[in-house]
PAMAR-587600 format. One record per residue (C-alpha): residue in one letter; x, z, y. Coordinates in steps of 0.05 Angstrom, whole numbers, plus 32768, in hexadecimal, padded with zeros to 4 digits. Example, Ala and Ser with C-alpha at 12.3 -4.5 7.8 and 13.67 -1.06 7.14 Angstrom:
2
+---------+------+------+------+
: residuo :   c1 :   c3 :   c2 :
+---------+------+------+------+
:       A : 80F6 : 809C : 7FA6 :
:       S : 8111 : 808F : 7FEB :
+---------+------+------+------+
end
This chain:
253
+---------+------+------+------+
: residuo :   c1 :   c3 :   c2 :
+---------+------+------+------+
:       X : 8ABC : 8CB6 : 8325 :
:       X : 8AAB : 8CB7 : 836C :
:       X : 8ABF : 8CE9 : 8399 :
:       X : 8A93 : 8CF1 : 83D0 :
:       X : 8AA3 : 8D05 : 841D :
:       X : 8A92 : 8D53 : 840F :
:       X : 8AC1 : 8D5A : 83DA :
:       X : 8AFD : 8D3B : 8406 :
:       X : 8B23 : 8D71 : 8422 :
:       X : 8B35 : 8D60 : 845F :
:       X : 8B83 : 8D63 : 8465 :
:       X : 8BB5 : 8D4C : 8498 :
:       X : 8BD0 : 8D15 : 8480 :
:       X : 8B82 : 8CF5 : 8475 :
:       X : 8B7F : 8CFB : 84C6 :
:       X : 8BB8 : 8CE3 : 84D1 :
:       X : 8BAE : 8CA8 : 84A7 :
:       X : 8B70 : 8CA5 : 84C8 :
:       X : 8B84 : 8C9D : 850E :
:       X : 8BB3 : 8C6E : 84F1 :
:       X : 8B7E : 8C44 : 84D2 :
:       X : 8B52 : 8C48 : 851C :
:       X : 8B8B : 8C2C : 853D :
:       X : 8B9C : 8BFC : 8517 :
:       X : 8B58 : 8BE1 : 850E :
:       X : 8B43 : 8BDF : 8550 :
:       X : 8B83 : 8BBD : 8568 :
:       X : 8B81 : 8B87 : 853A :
:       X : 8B3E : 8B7F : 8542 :
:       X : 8B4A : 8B72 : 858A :
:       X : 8B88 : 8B3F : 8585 :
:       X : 8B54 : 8B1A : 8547 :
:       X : 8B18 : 8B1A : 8576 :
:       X : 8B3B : 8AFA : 85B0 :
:       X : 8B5C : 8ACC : 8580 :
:       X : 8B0B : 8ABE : 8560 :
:       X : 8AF5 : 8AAD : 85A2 :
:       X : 8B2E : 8A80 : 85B5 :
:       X : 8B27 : 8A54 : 8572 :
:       X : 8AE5 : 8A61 : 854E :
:       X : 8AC1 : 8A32 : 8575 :
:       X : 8AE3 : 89F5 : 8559 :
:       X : 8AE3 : 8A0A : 8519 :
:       X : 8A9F : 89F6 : 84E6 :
:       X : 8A7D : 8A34 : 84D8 :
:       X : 8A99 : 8A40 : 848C :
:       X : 8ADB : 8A40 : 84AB :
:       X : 8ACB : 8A69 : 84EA :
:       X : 8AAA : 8A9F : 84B9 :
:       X : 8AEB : 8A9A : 8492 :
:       X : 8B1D : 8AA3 : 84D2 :
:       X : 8AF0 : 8AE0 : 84F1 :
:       X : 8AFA : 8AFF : 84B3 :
:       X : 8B3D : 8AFF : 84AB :
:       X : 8B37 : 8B3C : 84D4 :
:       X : 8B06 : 8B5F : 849E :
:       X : 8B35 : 8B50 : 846B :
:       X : 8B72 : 8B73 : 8489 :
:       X : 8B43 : 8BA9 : 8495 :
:       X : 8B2A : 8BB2 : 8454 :
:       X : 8B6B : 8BB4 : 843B :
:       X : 8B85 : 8BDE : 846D :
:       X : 8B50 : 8C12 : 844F :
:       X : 8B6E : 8C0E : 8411 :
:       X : 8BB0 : 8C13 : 8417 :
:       X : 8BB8 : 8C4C : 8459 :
:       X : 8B7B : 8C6E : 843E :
:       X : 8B73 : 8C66 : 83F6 :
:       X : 8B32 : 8C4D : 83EB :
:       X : 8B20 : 8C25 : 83B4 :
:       X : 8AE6 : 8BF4 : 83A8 :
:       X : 8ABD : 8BE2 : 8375 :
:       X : 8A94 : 8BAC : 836B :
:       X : 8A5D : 8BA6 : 8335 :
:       X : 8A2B : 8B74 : 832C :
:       X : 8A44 : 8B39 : 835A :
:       X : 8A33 : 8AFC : 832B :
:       X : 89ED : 8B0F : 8335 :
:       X : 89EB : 8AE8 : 8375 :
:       X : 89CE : 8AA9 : 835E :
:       X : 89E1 : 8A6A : 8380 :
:       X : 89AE : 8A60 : 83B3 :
:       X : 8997 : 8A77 : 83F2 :
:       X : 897F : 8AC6 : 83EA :
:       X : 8970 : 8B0F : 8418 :
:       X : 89A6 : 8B45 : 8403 :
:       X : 8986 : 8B84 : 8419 :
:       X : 89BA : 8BBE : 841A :
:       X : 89B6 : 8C08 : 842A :
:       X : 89DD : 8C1E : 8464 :
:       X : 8A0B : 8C56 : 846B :
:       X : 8A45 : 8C3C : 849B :
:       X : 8A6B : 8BFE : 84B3 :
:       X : 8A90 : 8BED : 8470 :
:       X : 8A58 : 8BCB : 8456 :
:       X : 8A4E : 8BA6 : 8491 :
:       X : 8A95 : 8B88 : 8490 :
:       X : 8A9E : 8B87 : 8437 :
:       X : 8A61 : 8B60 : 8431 :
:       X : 8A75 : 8B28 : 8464 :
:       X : 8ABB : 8B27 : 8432 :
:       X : 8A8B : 8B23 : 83F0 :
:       X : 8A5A : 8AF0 : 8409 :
:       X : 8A72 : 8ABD : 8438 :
:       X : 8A52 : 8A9E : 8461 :
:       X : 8A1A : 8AD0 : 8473 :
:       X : 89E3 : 8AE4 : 84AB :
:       X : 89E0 : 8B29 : 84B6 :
:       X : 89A8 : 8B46 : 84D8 :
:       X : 89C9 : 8B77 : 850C :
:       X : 89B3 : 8B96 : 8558 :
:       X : 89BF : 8B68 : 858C :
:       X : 89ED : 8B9F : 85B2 :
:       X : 8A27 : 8B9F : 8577 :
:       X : 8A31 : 8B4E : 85A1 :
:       X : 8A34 : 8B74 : 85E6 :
:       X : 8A79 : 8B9E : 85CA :
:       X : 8AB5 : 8B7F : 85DD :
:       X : 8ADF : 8B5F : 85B0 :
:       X : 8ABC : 8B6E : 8572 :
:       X : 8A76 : 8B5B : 858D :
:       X : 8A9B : 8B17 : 85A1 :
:       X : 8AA8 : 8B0A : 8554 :
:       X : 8A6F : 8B17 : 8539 :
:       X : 8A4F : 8AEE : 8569 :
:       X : 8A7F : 8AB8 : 854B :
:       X : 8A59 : 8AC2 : 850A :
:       X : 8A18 : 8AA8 : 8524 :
:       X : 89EC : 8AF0 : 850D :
:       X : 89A9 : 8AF9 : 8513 :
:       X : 8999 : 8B2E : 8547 :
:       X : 8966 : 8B54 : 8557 :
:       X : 8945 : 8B8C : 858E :
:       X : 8935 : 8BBF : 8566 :
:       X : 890E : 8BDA : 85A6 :
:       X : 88E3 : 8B9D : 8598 :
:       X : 88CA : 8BAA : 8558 :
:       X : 8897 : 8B68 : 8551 :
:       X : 88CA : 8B42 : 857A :
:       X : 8901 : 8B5D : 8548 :
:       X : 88D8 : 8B4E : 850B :
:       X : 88C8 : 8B08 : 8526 :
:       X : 890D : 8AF3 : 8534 :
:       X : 8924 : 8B0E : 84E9 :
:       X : 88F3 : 8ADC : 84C1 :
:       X : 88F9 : 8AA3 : 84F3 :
:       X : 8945 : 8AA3 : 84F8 :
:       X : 894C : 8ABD : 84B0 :
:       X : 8924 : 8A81 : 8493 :
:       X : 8951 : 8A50 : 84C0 :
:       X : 8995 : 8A6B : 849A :
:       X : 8972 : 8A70 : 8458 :
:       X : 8958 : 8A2C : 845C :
:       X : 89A4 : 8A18 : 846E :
:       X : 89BE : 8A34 : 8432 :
:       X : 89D5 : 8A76 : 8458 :
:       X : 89C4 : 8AC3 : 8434 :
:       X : 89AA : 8AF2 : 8461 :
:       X : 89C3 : 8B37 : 8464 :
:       X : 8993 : 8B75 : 847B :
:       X : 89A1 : 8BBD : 8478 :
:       X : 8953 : 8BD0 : 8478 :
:       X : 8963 : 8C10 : 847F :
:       X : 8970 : 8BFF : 84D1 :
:       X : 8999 : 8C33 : 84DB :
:       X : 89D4 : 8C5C : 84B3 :
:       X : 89CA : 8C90 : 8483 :
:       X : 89EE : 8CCA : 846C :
:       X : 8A0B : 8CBD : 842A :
:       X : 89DB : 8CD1 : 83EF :
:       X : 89A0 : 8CC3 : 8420 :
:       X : 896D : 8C89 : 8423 :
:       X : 894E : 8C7C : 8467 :
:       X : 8910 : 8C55 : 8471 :
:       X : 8909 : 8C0A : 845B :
:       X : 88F3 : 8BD5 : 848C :
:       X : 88C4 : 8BA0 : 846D :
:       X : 88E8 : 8B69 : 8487 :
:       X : 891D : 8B57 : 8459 :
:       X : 88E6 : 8B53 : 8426 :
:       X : 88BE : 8B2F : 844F :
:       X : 88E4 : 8AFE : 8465 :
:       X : 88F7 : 8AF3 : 8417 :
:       X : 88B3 : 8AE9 : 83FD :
:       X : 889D : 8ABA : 8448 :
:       X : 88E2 : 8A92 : 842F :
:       X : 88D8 : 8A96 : 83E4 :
:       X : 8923 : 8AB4 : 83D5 :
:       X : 8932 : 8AE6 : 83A0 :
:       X : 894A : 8B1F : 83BF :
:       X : 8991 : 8B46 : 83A3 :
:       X : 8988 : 8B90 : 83B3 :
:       X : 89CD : 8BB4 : 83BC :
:       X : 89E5 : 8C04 : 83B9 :
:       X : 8A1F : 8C1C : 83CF :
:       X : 8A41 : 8C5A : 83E1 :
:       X : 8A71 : 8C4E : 8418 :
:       X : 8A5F : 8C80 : 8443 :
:       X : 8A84 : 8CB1 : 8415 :
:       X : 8ACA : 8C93 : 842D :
:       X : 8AAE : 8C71 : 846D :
:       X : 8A89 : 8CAB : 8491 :
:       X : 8A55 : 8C91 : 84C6 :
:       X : 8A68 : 8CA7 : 850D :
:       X : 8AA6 : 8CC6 : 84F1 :
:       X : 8AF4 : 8CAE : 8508 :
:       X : 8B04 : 8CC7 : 84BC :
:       X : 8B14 : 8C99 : 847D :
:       X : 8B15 : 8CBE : 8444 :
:       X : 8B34 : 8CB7 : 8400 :
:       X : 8B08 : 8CA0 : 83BC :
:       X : 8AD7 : 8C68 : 839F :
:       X : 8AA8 : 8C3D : 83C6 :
:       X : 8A7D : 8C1F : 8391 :
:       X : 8A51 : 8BE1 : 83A1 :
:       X : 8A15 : 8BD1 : 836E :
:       X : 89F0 : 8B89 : 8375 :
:       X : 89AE : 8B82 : 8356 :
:       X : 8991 : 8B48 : 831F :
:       X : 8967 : 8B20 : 8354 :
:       X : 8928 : 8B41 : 8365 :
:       X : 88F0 : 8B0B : 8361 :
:       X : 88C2 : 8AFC : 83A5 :
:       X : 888E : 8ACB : 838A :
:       X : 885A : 8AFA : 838C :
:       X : 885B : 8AF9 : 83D6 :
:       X : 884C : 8B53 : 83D2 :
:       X : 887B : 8B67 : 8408 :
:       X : 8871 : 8BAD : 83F7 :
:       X : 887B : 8BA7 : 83AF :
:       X : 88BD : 8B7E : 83BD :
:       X : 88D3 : 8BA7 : 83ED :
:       X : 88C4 : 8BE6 : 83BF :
:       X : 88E4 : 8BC9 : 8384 :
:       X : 8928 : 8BC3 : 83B1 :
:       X : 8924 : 8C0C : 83C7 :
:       X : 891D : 8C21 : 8386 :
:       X : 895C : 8BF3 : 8364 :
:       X : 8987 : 8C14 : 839C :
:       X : 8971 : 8C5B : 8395 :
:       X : 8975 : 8C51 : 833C :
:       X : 89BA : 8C28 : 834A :
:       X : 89E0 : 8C59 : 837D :
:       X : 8A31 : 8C6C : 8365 :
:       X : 8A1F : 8CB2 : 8380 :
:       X : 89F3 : 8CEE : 8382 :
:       X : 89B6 : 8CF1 : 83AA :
:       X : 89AF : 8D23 : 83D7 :
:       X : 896A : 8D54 : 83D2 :
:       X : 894A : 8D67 : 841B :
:       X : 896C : 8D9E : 843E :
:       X : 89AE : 8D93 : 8415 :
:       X : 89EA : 8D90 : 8443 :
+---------+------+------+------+
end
């Protein structure tokens, strides 16, 4: 069973471990992206996405082993072999960093200001994204299907958290279009995917807590009919059916 963030209690030894896991983390991260930058530019892409995430590896299991938290993966030999959108709900970084371990190589769609941070911007710039001003909403839009179509066409998946923006665990935000769109423009079945990480991985939180993150991936949604709505619709409503948790009703804390 999965315990969610509210029914952690919070105890010493979690912050502690914690602060541990921050430090940790963020050094190595540092060393690794100073390392990426020095060698990732001779290296073929498949191996430079390989060597940045050596990093994501350690930190995974780093998670596991300071902070007990497990993972479990369901439904990952329904990504067919060929190009295809994953569209993912978003509830912290975890995803962000699991997903470039399960399916390698990738294009995430991210903000262009996670490449401005030091160190960590400098690998995932490494990783050849495709980024976006989310200020520019057209513009944004624009640069998703033409830049998403270029890795698709080269064999790449494309990653997008439609959602834009975090969510609190048990919550859905808004869906963007454009993963669907840019599906049904590059006629790639889309794999819809629900997760709960935000239960152990709290957004804008130093904490790491204890449990289950469960990650669900979907049969491949069809895009021939070209309905953006409909496809985009028909993702929503996978992730919300497929979520390892318990939805939280308005007003709920």
């Amino acid at each position: 069973m999965n315990q969610a963030a509210g029914d952690v209690r919070i105890t010493p030894g979690i912050r502690v471990r914690s602060a541990l896991f921050f430090i940790l983390y963020n050094l190595t991260g540092i060393v690794h992206s100073i390392l990426c930058v020095l060698i990732c530019p001779f290296l073929s892409f498949e191996k430079r996405y390989r060597f940045v995430n050596l990093w994501t590896r350690f930190a995974m299991w780093l998670l596991g082993v300071l902070n007990g938290v497990r993972i479990n993966i369901e439904g990952y030999e329904n990504i067919p072999d060929q190009p295809v959108v994953l569209m993912s709900n978003h509830q912290s970084s975890w995803e962000t960093f699991y997903m470039q371990i399960l399916v390698s190589p990738q294009a995430m769609v991210l903000k262009r200001e996670l490449l401005w941070l030091p160190f960590f911007g400098w690998g995932l710039a490494m990783l050849n994204p495709i980024k976006i001003d989310r200020s520019k909403g057209r513009a944004a839009l624009k640069a998703v299907l033409s830049q998403g179509d270029d890795r698709l066409k080269r064999g790449i998946p494309v990653v997008i958290y439609p959602e834009g923006t975090r969510q609190p665990p048990g919550t859905l935000g808004h869906f963007n279009h454009g993963g669907a769109l840019l599906a049904c423009r590059s006629k790639v079945p889309i794999i819809a995917v629900s997760h709960n990480s935000g239960d152990c991985w709290p957004a804008r939180s130093g904490l790491r807590l204890p449990g289950e993150i469960t990650l669900r991936f979907s049969p491949p949604i069809a895009t021939e009919s070209g309905d953006t709505k409909a496809v985009s619709a028909a993702v929503r409503d996978w992730i919300e059916a497929n979520y390892p948790g318990q939805w939280k009703t308005p007003g709920s804390d």
